[in-house]
N, C-alpha and C positions, 0 to 999 in steps of 0.2 A: 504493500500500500504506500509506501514510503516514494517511490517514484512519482508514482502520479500526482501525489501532492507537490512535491518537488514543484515539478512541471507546470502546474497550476501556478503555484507561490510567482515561478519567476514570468509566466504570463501577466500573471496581475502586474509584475514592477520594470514591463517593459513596456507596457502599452500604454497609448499615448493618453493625457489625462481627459482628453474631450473626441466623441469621434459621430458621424455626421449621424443625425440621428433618422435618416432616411424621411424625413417628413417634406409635403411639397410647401414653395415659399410661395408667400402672399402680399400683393399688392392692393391695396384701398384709393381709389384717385377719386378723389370730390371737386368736380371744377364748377365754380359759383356761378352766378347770372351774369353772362358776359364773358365767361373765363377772363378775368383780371387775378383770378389767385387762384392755385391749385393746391388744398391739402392732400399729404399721400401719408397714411399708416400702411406699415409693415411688417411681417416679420420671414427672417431671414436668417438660413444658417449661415455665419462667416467662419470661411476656414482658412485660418491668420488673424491678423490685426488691425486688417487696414480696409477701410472703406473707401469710396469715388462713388463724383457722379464724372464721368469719364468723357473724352473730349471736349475740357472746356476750353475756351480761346480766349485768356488775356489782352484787352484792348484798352485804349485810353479810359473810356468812361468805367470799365469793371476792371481793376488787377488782377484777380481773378475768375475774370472770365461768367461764363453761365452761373458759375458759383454764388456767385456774388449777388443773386436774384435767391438764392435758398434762403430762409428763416426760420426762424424759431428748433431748429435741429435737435433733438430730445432723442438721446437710445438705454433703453432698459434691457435688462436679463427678462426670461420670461415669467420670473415673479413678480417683477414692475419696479426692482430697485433701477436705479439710475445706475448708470456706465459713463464715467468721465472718456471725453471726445475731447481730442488734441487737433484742430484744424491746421493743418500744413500748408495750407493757399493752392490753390489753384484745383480745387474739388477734390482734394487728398484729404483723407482723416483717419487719425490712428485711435484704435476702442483695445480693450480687451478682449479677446476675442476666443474661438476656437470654440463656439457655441452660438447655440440660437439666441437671437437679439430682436427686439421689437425696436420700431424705426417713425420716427413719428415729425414733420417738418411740412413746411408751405414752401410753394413758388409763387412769387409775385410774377405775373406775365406781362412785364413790360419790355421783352426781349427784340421787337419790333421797334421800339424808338430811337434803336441804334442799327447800324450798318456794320454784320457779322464779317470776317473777312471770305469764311466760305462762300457768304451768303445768306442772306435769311429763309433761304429757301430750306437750308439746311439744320437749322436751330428753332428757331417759331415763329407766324406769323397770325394775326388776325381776321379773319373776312368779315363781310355780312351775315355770311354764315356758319360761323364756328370759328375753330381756330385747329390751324395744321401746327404739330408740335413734334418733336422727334425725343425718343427714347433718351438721347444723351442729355436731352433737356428736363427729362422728368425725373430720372431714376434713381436714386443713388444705390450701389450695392456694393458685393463684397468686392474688394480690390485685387483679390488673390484669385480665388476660385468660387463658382459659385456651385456646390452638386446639388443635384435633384431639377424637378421642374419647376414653374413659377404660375401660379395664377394670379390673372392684372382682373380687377372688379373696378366697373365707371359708374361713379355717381355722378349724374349727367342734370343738366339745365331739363326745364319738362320741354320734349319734341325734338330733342337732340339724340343723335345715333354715334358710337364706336366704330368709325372704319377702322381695322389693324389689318395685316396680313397674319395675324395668329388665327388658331383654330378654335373657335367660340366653344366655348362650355355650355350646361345645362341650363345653367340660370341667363337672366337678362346682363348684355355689357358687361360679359362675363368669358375671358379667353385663358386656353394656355398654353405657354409660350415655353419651347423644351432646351432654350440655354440661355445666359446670361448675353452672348452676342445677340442673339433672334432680339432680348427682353429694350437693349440699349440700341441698338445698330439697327432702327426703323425711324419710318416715317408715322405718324398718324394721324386720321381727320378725325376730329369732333365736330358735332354739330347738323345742321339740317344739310347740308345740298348733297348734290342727288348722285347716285353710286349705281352701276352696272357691275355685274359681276359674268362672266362669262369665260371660254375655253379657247386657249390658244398657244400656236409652238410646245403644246404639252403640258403646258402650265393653266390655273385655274388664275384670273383676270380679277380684280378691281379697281374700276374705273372711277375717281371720284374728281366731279368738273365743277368749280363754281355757275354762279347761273349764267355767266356772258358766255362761255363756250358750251354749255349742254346743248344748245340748241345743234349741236356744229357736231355731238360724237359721234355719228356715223364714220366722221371723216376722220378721226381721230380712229376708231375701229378699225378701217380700212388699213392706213399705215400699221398699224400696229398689230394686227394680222400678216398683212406684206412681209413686216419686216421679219418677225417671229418666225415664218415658215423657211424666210432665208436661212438664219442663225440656228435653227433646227436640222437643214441639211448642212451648212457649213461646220456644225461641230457633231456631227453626230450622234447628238444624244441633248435629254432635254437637259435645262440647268436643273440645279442637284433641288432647288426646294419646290413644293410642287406647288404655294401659290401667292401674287404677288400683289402688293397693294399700289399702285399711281394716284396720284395727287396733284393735279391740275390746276391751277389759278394765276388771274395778271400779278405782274408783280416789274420791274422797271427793268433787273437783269437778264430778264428772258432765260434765264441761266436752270441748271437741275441739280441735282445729287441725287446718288445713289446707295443704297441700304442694304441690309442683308435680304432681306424678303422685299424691298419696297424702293419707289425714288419720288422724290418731290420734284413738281416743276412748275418754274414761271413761266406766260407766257407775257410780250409785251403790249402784240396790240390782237386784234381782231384774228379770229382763228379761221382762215378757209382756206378756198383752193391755189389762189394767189401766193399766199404766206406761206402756205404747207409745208416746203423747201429749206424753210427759217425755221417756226417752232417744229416742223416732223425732224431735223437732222438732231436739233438737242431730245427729242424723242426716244428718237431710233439710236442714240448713241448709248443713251440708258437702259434702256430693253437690252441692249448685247452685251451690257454689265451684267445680266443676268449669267452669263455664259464669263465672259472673260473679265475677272475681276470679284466675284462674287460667289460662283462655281469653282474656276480657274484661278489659283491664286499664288502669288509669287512668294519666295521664300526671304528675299531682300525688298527693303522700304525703295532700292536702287532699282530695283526693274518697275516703278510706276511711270516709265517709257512708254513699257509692253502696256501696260495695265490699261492707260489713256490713249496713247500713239495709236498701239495697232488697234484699239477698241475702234477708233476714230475713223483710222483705215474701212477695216471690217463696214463700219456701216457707212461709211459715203461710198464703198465698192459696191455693194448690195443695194443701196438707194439708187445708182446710177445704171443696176441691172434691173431694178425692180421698175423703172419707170418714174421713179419718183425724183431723181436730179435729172436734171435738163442737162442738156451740153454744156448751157453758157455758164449755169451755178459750178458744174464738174470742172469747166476750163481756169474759172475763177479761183474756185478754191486750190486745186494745184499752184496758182501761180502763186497765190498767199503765202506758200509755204514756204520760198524761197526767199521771199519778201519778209516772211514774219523772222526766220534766220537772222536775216541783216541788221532789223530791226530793235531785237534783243543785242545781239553781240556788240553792235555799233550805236546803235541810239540810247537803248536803257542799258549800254556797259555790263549786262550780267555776264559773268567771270564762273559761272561752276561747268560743269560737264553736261549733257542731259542726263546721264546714272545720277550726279550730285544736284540736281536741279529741285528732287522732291523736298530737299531740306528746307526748300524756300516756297513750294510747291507754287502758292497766287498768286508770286511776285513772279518765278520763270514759268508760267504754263506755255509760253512761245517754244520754249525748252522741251519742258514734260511733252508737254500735246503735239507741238508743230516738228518737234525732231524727233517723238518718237513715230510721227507718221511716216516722216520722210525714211526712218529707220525701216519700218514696214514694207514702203513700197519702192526700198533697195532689196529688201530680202525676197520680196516679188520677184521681180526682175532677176534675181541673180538664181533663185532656181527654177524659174521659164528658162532659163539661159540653159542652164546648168542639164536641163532635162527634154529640151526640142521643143519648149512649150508642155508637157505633157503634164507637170506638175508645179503649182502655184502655193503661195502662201497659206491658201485655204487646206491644201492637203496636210500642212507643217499644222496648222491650225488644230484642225482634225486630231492630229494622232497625238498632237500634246495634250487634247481635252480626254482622248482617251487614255493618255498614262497617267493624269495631272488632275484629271474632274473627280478627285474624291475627295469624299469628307478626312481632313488632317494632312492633305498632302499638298506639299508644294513643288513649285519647279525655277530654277533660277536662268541665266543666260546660258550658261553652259549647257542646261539640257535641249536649250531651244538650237544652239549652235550643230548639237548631237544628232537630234532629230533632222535636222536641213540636211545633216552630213548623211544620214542612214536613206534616206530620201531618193537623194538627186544625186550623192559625193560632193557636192558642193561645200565649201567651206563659210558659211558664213562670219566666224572670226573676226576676218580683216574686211568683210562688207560693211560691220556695225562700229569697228570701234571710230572710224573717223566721220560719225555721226554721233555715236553715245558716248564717246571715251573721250572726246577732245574737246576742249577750247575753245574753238576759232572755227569759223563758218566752214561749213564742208563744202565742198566746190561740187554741184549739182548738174552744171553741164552734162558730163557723159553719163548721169543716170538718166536725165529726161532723151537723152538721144537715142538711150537702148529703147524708149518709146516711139521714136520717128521723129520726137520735138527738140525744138531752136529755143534753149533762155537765152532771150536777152534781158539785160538787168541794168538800171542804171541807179545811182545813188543810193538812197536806202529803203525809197519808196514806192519804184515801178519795175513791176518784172513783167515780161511778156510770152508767153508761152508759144511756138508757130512752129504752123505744119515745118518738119526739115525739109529742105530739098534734095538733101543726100539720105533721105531716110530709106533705110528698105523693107520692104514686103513683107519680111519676120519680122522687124521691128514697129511696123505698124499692124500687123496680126495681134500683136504682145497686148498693145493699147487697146484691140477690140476686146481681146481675150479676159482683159482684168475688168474693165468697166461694161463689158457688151455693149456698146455702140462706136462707132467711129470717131476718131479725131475732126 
């Protein structure tokens, strides 16, 4: 008998003194008449010591950031003693922890009277009809890890609905959300206007429009089916969640972001078939976050190149096959890209790399965005080359979504470099680095040429893109082949 008590004794004096006690967490959000203040009780296993409300962004008017809108912050054990909270700035806070905590504090919703630098599209705004607010703006949780699932409960204005992309529960404004990313890393509408929910690219649709464009979502439909069934055959398979919330309203940056399950989007002015070109390409570019960026995910903060660039690639390729960019918008925005180079390097002086450029991500997005496109549609080019035309970026696309599209896994440049090489033999290496790896403007001549096209470029502000005259036949093939239509 003598062993097994042993064995017991030294169980008990190695285990750890608190361990997760399998129960699911619980979120309480009361948003008042008008949403101008949000109280949220909670409780919550933390396991570590430290709590967040996570992505907050430091600006003039807040030092720390979203933070700086919390009040009254109150955490007890679950007999209701208090837990002294050490605020470290910037929505960091250290508790006692390694146990279940009850969570109790307001948000003032005055987060619209400032200019967020992502955007407000991405932190909260107010309409007429509710208010779009995202997860990193509501939530505070564990800092470390959060296990188990989380049920979010709305106590709502009377005639106001929870759009989330969670999966609603039994009761009323009542969802649950199965990780701490799903819980922070969304968009959400409260409020009345009006929601479609429908099936498409595989995924199940929430469509939520303020009232100046509901009239209009057919049209909004249309592309976003278009674009969906693209991004469906282009990666071969659906993205990893299976359903997504959109959140539509005017707003001055015509600008988007995008969330784990969800993206918010401004648009600026009137939404029809005219404009479609405008607000559909910041659409269509968030939709194929679903897939790359979201599904597909890099392993370094340095490949948000790939992340944006080719995102951007991807859907003005597919806009301009589906019909939906014209020549003249296709023509334009190539020339931009040479343009937007110059731009950055010589007008705003930015001095990083585009690998180093996410450190500053809204100050270089000319960088992020415009040289990782150009990154993209060197890597085009070089295995069309590489392969007689027979295999494109899309095939590279493809087979990275199939090694890379799973839950916990990522992929870095080298494997993207791997895969082009398993491909075609092509080495893309020394295609990427004197776009992502360097300094100083990359000399884009002899890539537009492998298209059939003449830059000319003067100063810092005019590029022109023209048929070559010395182009040839494979090389203006190449240009039908990636956008299907002609130069």
């Amino acid at each position: 008998m003598l062993r097994p008590l042993c064995f017991a004794l030294a169980a008990l004096l190695t285990a750890p003194a608190w361990s997760h006690d399998a129960r699911i967490n619980h979120y309480s959000v009361t948003v008042d008449a008008g949403a101008k203040r949000i109280h949220i009780d909670a409780d919550v296993w933390v396991d570590g010591n430290a709590l967040a409300l996570f992505n907050a962004t430091p600006i003039a008017q807040y030092k720390n950031g979203q933070a700086d809108l919390l009040e009254n912050l109150a955490v007890r054990d679950m007999a209701g003693q208090a837990i002294a909270v050490k605020d470290k700035g910037e929505g960091e806070y250290d508790i006692i922890g390694e146990r279940r905590v009850r969570l109790s504090y307001d948000v003032r919703m005055e987060h619209d009277k400032v200019d967020w630098p992502p955007g407000n599209e991405e932190v909260a705004y107010h309409t007429e009809e509710g208010l779009m607010v995202t997860g990193y703006t509501l939530f505070i949780v564990p800092g470390d890890k959060m296990p188990g699932a989380t049920e979010v409960r709305f106590h709502l204005p009377a005639g106001w609905k929870a759009n989330t992309p969670w999966r609603a529960s039994g009761a009323a404004h009542t969802f649950t959300v199965g990780s701490r990313r799903e819980l922070v890393s969304n968009a959400l509408f409260l409020g009345t206007a009006h929601a479609e929910t429908f099936t498409s690219g595989g995924v199940e649709l929430t469509l939520v429009m303020g009232k100046r464009y509901w009239p209009q979502r057919a049209l909004f439909m249309e592309l976003i089916e278009r674009q969906l069934k693209s991004y469906l055959v282009l990666f071969g398979a659906p993205p990893l969640a299976g359903r997504y919330l959109i959140v539509i309203n005017q707003g001055d940056t015509g600008d988007g972001g995008a969330f784990s399950g969800s993206f918010s989007q401004y648009l600026k002015t009137d939404a029809n078939a005219e404009t479609r070109v405008i607000w559909g390409h910041v659409l269509a570019h968030e939709l194929c976050h679903f897939w790359n960026g979201l599904s597909l995910v890099p392993a370094e903060d340095s490949m948000e190149w790939f992340k944006e660039g080719v995102t951007d690639y991807l859907t003005v390729t597919a806009m301009a096959r589906n019909g939906v960019a014209s020549r003249d918008f296709l023509l334009q925005y190539l020339e931009n890209l040479p343009r937007g180079q110059v731009v950055a390097r010589q007008l705003m002086g930015l001095k990083p790399t585009v690998r180093e450029a996410v450190k500053d991500k809204h100050r270089n997005w000319l960088l992020v965005y415009g040289g990782g496109t150009l990154a993209a549609l060197a890597m085009d080019v070089e295995l069309r080359k590489a392969s007689q035309g027979k295999t494109g970026l899309p095939d590279l696309v493809k087979a990275l979504y199939g090694e890379f599209g799973k839950p916990g896994k990522t992929y870095t440049q080298a494997d993207v470099v791997r895969i082009g090489k398993a491909l075609t033999g092509a080495d893309l290496g020394p295609v990427l680095e004197p776009i992502v790896g360097s300094t100083s403007t990359p000399k884009l001549e002899p890539l537009f040429g492998e298209l059939g096209m003449h830059l000319e470029q003067f100063g810092m502000l005019e590029a022109y893109l023209l048929r070559a005259s010395n182009g040839t036949e494979t090389q203006h093939q190449r240009f039908i082949d990636i956008f299907g239509m002609k130069y």
